[in-house]
VOVEX-564096 format. One record per atom (N, C-alpha, C): x, y, z. Coordinates in steps of 0.2 Angstrom, whole numbers, plus 2048, in hexadecimal, padded with zeros to 3 digits. Layout:
BEGIN
XYZ ...
This chain:
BEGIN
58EDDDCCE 58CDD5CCD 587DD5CC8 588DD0CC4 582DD0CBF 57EDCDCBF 577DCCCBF 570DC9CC1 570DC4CBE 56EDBCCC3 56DDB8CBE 568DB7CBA 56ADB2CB3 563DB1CB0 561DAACB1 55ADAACB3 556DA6CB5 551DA2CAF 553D9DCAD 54FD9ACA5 54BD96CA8 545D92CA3 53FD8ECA7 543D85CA5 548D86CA3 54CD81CA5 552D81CA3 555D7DCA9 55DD7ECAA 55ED7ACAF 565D76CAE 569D71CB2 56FD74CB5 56FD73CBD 575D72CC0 577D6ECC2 57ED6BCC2 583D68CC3 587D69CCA 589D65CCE 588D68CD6 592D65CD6 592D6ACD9 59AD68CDA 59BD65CE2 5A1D63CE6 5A1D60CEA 5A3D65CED 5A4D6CCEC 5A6D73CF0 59FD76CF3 59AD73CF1 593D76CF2 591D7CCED 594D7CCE8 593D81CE3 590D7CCDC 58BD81CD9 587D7ECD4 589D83CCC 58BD7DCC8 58BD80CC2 587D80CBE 585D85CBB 57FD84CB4 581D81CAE 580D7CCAC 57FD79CA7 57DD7CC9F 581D7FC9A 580D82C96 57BD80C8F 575D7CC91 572D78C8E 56BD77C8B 566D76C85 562D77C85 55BD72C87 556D70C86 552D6CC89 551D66C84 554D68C7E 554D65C7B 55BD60C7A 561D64C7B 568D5FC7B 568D5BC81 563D5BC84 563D57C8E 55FD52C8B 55CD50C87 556D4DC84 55BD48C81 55FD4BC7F 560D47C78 566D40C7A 566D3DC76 569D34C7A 566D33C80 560D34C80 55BD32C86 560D34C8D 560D3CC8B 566D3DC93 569D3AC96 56ED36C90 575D33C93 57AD36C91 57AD3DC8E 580D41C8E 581D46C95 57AD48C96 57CD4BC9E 57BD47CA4 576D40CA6 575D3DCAA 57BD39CAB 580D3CCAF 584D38CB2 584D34CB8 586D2CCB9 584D2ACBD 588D2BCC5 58ED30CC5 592D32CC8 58FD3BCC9 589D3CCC7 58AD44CC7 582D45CCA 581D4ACCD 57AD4DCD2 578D51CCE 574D52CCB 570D59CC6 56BD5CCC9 569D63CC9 564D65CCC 561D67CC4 55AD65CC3 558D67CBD 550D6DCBF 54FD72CBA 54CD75CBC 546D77CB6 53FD75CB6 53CD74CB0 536D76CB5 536D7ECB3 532D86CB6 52AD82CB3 529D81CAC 523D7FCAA 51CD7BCAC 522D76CB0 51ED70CB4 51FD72CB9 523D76CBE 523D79CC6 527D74CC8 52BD70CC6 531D6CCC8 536D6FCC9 53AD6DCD0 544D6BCCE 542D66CCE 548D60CCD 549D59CCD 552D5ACD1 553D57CD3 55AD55CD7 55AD4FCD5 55ED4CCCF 55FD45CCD 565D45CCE 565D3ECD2 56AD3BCD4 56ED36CD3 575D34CD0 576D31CCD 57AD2BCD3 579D23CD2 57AD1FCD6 583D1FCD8 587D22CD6 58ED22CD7 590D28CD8 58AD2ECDC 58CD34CDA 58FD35CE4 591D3ACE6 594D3ACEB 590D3BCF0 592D3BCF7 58DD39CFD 58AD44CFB 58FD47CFD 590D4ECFD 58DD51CF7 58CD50CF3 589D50CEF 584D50CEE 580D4BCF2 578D49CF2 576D50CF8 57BD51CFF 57AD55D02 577D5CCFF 57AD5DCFB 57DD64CFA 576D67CF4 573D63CF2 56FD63CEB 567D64CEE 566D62CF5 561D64CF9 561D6BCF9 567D6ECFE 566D75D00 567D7BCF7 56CD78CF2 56BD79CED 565D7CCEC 561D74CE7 559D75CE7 554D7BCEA 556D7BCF2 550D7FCF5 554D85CF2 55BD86CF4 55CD8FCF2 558D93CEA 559D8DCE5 557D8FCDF 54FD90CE0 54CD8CCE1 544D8CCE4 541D93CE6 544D96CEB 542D9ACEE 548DA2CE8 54ED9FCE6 54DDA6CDF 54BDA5CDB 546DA1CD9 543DA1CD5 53CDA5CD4 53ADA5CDB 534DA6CDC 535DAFCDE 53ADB2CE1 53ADB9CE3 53FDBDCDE 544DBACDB 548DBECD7 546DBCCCF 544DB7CCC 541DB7CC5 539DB6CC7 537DB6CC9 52EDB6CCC 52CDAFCC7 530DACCC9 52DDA6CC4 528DA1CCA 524D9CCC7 520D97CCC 522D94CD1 520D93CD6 524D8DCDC 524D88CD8 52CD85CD8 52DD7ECD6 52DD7BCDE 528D72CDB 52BD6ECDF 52FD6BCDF 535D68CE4 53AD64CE4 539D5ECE3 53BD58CDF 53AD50CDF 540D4ECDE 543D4BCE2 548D48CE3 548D40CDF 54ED40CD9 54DD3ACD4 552D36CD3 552D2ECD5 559D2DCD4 55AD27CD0 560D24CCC 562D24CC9 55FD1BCC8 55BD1BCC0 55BD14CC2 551D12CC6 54ED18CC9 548D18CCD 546D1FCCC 546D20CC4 544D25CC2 53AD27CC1 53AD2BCC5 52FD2ACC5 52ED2DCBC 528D28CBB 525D2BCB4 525D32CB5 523D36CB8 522D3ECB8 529D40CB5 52FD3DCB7 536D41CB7 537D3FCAE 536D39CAD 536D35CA5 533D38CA0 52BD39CA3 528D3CC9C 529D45C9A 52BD47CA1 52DD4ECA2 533D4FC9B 538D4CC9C 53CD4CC96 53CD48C90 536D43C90 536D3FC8B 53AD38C8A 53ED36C92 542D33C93 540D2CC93 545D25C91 540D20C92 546D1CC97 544D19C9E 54AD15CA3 54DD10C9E 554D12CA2 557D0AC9F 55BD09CA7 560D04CA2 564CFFCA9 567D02CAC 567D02CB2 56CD05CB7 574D04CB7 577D09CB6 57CD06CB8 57FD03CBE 586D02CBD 587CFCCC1 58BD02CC8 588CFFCCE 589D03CD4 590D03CD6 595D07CD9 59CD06CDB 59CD05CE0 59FD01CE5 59FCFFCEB 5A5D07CEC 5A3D09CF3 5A7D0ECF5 5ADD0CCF7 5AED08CFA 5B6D05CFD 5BCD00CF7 5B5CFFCF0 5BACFFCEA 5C1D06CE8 5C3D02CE5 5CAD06CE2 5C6D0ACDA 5C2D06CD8 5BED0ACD4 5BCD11CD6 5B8D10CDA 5B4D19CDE 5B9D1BCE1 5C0D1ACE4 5C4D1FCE6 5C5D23CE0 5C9D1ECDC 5CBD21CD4 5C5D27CD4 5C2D26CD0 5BBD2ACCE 5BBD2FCD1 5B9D30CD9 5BAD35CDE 5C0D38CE1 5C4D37CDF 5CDD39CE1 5CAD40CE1 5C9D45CDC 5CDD48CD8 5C7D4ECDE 5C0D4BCE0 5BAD4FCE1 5BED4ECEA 5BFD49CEE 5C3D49CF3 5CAD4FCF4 5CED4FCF2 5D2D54CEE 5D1D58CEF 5CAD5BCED 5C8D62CEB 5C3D66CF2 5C2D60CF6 5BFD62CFD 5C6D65D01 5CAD5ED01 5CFD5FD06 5D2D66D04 5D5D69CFD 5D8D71CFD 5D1D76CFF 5CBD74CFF 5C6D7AD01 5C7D7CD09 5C7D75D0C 5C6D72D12 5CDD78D16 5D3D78D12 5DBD7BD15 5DAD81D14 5D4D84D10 5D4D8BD0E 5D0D90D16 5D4D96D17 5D1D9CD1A 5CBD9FD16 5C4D9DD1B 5C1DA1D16 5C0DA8D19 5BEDAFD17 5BFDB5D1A 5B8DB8D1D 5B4DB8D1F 5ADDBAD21 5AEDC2D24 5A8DC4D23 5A8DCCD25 5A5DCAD2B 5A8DCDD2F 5A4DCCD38 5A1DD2D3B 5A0DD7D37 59EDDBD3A 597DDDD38 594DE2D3C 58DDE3D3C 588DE2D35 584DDED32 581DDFD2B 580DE3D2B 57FDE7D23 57EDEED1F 578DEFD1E 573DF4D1F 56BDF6D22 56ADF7D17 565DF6D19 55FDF7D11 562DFED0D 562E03D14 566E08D11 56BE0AD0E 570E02D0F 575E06D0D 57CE07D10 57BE0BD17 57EE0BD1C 582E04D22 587E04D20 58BE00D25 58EE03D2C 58BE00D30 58FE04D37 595DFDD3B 599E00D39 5A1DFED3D 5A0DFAD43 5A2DF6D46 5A3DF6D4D 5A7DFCD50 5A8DFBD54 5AEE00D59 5B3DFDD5C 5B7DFAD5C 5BEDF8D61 5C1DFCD62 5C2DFCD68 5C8E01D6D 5CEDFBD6C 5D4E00D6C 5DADFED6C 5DBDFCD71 5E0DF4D71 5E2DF4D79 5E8DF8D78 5E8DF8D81 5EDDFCD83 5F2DF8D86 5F9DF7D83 600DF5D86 5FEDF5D8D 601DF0D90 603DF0D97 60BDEDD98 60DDF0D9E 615DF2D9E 616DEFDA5 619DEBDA7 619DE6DAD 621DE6DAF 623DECDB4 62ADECDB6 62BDE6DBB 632DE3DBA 633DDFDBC 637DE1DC3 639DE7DC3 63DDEADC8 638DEDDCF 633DEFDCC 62FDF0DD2 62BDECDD4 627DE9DDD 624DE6DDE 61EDE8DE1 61DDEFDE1 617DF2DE3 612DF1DDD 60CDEFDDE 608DECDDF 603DF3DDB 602DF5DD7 5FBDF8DD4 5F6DF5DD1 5F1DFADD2 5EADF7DCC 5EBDF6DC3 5EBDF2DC3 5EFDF1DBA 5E9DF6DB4 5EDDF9DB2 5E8DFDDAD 5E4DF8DA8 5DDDF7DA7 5D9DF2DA3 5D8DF6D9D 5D8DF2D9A 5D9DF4D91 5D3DF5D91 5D0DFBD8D 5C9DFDD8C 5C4DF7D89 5C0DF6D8A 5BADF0D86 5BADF3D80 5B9DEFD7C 5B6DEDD76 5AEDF0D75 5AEDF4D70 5A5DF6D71 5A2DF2D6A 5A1DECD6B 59EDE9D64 596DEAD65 595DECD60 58CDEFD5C 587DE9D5E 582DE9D60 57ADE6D63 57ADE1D5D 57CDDCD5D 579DD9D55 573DD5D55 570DD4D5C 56ADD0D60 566DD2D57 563DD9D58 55FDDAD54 561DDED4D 564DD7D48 567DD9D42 561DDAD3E 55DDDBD3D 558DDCD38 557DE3D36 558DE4D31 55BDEBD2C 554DF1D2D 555DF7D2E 550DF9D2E 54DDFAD27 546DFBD28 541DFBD22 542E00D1E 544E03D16 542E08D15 53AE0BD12 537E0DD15 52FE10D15 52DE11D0D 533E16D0B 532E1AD02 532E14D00 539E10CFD 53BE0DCFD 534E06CFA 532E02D00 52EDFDD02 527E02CFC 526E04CFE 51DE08CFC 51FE08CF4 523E09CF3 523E09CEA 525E04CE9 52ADFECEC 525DF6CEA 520DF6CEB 51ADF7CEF 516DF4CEF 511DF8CE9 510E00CE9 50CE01CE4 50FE00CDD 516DFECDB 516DFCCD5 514DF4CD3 511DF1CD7 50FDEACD7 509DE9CD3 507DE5CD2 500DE5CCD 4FADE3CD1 4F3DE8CCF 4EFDE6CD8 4ECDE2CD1 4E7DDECD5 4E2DD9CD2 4DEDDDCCF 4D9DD9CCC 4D4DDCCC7 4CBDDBCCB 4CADE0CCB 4C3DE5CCF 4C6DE6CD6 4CBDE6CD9 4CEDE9CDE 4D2DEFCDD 4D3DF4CE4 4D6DF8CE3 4DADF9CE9 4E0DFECE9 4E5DFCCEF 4E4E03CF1 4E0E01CFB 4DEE05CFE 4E2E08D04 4E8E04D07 4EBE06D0C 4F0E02D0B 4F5E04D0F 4FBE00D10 4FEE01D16 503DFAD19 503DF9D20 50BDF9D21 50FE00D23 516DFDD21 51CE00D27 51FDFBD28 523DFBD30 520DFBD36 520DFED3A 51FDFCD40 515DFFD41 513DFAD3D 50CDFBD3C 508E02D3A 50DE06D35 50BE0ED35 505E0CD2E 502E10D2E 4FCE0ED2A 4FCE15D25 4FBE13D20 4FCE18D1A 4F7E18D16 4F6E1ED13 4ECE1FD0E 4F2E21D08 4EBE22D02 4EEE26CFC 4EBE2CCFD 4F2E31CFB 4EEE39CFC 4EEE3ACF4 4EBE3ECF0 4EAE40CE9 4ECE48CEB 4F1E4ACE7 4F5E51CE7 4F4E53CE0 4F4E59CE0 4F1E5CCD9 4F8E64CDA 4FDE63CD3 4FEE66CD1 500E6ACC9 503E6FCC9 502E71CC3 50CE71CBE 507E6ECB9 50EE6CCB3 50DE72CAD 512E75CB0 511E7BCA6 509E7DCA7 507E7DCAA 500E81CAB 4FCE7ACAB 4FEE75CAB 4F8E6FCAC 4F7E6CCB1 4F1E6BCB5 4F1E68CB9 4F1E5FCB9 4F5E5DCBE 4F9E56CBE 4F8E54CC5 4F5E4ECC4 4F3E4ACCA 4F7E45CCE 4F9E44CD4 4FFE41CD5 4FCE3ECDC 4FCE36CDD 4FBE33CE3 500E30CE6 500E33CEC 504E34CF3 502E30CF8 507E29CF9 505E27D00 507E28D07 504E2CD0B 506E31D0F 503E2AD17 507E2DD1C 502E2AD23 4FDE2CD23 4FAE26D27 4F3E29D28 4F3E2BD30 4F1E33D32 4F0E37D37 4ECE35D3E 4E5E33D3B 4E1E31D3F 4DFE2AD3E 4DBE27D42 4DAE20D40 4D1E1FD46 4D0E1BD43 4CAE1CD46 4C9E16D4D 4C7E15D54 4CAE13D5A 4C5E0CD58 4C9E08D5D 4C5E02D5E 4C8DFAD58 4C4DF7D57 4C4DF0D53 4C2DF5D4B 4C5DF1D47 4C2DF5D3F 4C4DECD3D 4BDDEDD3A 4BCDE6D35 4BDDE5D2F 4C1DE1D2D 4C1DE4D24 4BFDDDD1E 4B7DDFD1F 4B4DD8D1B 4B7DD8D15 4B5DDCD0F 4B4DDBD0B 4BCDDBD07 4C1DDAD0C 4C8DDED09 4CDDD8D07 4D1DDBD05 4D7DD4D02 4DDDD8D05 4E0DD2D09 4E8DD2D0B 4EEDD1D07 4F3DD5D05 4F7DD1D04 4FFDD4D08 502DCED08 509DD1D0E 50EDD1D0A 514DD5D0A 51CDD6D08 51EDD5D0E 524DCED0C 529DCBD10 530DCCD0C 536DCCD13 53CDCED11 53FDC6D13 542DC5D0C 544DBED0C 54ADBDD12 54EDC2D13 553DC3D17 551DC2D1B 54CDC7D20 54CDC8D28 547DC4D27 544DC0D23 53CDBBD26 537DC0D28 536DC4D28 532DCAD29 52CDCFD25 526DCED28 520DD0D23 523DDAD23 526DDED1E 525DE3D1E 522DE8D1A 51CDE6D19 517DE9D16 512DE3D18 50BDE8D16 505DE6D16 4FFDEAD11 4FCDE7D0A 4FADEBD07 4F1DE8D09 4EDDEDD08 4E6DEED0A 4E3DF0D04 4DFDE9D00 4DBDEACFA 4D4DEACF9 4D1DEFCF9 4C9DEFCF8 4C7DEECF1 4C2DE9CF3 4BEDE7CEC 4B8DEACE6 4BADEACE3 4B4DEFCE0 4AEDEDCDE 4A8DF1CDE 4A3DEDCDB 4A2DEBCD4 49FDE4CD2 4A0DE3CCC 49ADE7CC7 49DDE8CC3 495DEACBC 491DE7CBD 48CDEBCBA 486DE7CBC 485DE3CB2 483DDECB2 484DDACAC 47FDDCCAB 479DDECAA 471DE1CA9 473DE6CA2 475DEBCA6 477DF0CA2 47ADEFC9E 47FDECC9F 483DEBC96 47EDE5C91 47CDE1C94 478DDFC91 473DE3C8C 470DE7C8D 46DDEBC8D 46FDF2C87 476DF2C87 479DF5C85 47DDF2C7D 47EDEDC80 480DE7C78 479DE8C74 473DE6C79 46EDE5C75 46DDEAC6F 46CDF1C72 46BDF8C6F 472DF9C69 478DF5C6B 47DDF7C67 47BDF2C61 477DEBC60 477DE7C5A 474DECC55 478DEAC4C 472DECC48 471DE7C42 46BDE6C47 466DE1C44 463DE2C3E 466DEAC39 464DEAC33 469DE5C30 46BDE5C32 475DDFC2C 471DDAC31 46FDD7C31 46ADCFC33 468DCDC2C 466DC8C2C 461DC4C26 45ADC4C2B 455DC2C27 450DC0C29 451DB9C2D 454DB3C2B 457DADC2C 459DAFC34 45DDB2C36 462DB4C39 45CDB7C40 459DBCC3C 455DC0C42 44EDBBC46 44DDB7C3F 447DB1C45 44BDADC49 452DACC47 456DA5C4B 455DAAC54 457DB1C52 45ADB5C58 451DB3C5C 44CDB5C58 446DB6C5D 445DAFC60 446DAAC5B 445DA2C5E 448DA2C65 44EDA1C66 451DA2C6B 450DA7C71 44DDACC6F 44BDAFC74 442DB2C75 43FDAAC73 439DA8C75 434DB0C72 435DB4C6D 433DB7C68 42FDB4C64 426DB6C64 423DB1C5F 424DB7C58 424DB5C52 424DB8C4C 41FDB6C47 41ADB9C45 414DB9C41 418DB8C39 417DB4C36 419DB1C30 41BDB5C29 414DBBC2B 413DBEC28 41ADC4C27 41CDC5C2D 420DCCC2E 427DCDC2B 427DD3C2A 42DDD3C25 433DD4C2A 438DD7C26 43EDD8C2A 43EDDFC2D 43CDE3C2B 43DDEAC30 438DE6C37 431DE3C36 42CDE2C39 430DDDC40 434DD8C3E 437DD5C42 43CDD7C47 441DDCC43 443DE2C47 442DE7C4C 43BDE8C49 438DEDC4E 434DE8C56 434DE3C53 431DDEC58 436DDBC5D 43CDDBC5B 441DD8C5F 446DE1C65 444DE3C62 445DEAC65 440DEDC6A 439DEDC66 434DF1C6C 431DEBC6D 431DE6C6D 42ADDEC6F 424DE0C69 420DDCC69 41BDDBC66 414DE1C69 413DE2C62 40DDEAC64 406DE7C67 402DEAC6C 3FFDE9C71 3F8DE6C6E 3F8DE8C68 3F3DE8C65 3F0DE0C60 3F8DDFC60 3F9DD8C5A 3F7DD0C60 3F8DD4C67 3FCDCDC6B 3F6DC8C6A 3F0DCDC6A 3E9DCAC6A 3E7DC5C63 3EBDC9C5D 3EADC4C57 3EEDC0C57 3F3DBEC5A 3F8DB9C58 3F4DB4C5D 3F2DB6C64 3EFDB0C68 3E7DAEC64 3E6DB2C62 3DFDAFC5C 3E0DAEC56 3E0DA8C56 3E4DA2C51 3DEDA0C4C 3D9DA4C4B 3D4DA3C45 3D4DA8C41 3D9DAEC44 3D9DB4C40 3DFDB2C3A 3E2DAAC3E 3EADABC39 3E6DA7C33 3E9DA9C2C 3E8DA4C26 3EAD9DC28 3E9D9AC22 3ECD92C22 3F3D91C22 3F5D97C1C 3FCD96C1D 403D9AC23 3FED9DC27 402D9FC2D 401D9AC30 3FAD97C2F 3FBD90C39 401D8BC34 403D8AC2F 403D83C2B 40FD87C2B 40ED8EC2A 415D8EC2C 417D8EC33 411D90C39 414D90C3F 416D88C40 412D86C3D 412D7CC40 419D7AC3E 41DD7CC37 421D7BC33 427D7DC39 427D83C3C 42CD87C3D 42DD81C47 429D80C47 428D7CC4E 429D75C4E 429D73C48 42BD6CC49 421D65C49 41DD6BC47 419D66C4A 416D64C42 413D5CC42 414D59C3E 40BD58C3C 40CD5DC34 405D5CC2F 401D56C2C 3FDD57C2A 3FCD51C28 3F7D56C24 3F6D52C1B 3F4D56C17 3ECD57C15 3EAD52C1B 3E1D56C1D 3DFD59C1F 3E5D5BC24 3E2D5FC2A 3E0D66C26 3D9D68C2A 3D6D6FC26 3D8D75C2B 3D5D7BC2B 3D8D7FC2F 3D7D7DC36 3D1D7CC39 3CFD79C3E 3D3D77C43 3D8D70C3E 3DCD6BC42 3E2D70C41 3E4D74C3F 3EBD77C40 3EAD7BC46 3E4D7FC48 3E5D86C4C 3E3D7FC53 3E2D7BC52 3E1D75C59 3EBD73C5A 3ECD73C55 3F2D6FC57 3F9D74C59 3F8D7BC57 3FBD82C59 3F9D82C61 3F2D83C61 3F1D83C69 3F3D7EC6D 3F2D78C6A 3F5D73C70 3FFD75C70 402D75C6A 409D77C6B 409D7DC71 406D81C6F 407D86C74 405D85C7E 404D80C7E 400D7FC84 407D7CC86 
């Protein structure tokens, strides 16, 4: 059988046998005459637009009772393949009908309401016409045998087990004799336990979906929890290829277990369920990992800059911003070596005594700060007005 394809958008068209047709259509020819080429007011569409997390079931005002039925259970079916056989988003269901169209369903397609059409009264000659052909078509389903398999369901593995019926056995009733015996009873019928049809797990099988699964990011997958509670480690096995040694992880039971309550703070759960039986069978065990320390790399970018391919321009903006004071005077190697090992032990003491600096180091600091000269001022008034900024 060949796998369906699953698009992020596409229409079904609901017949009156309970069977949905796809619509061979693109997003754009469903658009076009404001969707009155496929929006029939006789017809139930199930439309499916993956993008926005929608189906829509729009409903058309003259569309049939059985019809509206059938586009609910529809809907959910595709819902739920959507989400396990294409891994696409949960769609929500919004039921639309014709004529009380919500702006969400309108501006989704770019759609703009118009007039409703005109309602058919059902006990009209009109809507018999119309529906003859869809009545018709139940009534031969309706006469049809259908064939079902009644026997045991077929396990994960593969294997199908038979019932067993004994043959009856003839009985033969002379009419000539009237003695009276124990009538031989036809053997019973030995039919299979079906109470508990839920297929058994297979172990190999399950564990390689879950380790081919993608783990999250700074976690790591530490255990795994599968069938009837059996608990599994990874083992790391070392063998040799052509003389090379090759590392291969193995998820093996785990033997021992340690007794009592085990707490698992710091862990992430996640389950695998079997859509069939409703059943959790699997259980994966995620440890977190510690995050980098951002210090370090910090730290690391620092030492990787090369602040020789800098401008000067470029190197004071960097000190500004990271509250680096720079002496007016200092060249470009000088600023380099400043930004790299801090200011020499010896200088801190000149820069905090502001009568060692010229006039025109106090007259660029003022410049480089924002603070405003005035063309009397003599040296005095600038190393007052440096100190007070710095305050």
């Amino acid at each position: 059988m060949m796998a369906k394809t699953y698009e992020n958008f596409m229409v079904y068209e609901l017949e009156s046998t309970g069977e949905k047709v796809k619509l061979n259509l693109t997003e754009e020819e469903f658009r076009a005459n404001n969707g009155q080429n496929v929006l029939d007011s006789n017809q139930v569409l199930v439309i499916v637009k993956e993008d926005l997390r929608r189906i829509y079931i729009w409903t058309g005002v003259n569309s049939h009772v059985r019809k509206k039925f059938i586009a609910s259970r529809i809907a959910a079916e595709l819902q739920n393949d959507l989400v396990s056989k294409a891994h696409f988003h949960r769609c929500k269901i919004i039921s639309v009908d014709q004529g009380d169209e919500p702006d969400e369903f309108t501006k989704a397609f770019g759609l703009t309401p118009i007039e409703v059409p005109k309602f058919i009264e059902r006990d009209s000659e009109e809507f018999k016409q119309i529906h003859a052909n869809i009545i018709k078509e139940v009534a031969e389903i309706s006469d049809k045998k259908v064939h079902r398999w009644s026997g045991a369901p077929p396990t994960i593995d593969g294997v199908i087990e038979s019932p067993v019926i004994g043959k009856e056995v003839d009985k033969k009733i002379s009419d000539k004799t009237k003695q009276i015996t124990t009538p031989i009873k036809p053997p019973i019928p030995t039919i299979p336990n079906t109470l508990d049809s839920s297929p058994k797990i297979n172990n190999k099988h399950l564990i390689e979906k879950i380790v081919n699964s993608e783990v999250p990011a700074n976690y790591k997958r530490q255990n795994l929890i599968i069938g009837n509670f059996q608990l599994y480690g990874a083992a790391t096995k070392t063998a040799k290829v052509f003389g090379e040694e090759v590392e291969e992880t193995v998820w093996e039971p785990v033997s021992s277990i340690p007794k009592g309550t085990i707490e698992l703070t710091d862990r992430t759960i996640r389950l695998y369920t079997n859509s069939s039986s409703r059943k959790i069978e699997g259980i994966e065990i995620l440890q977190k990992l510690d995050a980098p320390k951002l210090v370090e790399k910090v730290n690391e970018k620092k030492e990787e800059l090369d602040y020789n391919s800098w401008t000067v321009s470029n190197l004071k903006l960097f000190c500004k911003k990271n509250n680096i004071s720079v002496p007016s005077s200092y060249r470009k190697a000088q600023i380099i070596e400043l930004i790299l090992k801090g200011p020499p032990q010896e200088s801190i003491d000149n820069w905090i005594d502001y009568n060692k600096w010229t006039v025109k180091q106090l007259k660029d600091y003022c410049t480089e700060n924002n603070i405003e000269l005035l063309a009397s001022y003599r040296k005095a008034d600038l190393i007052k007005l440096v100190k007070e900024h710095q305050k």
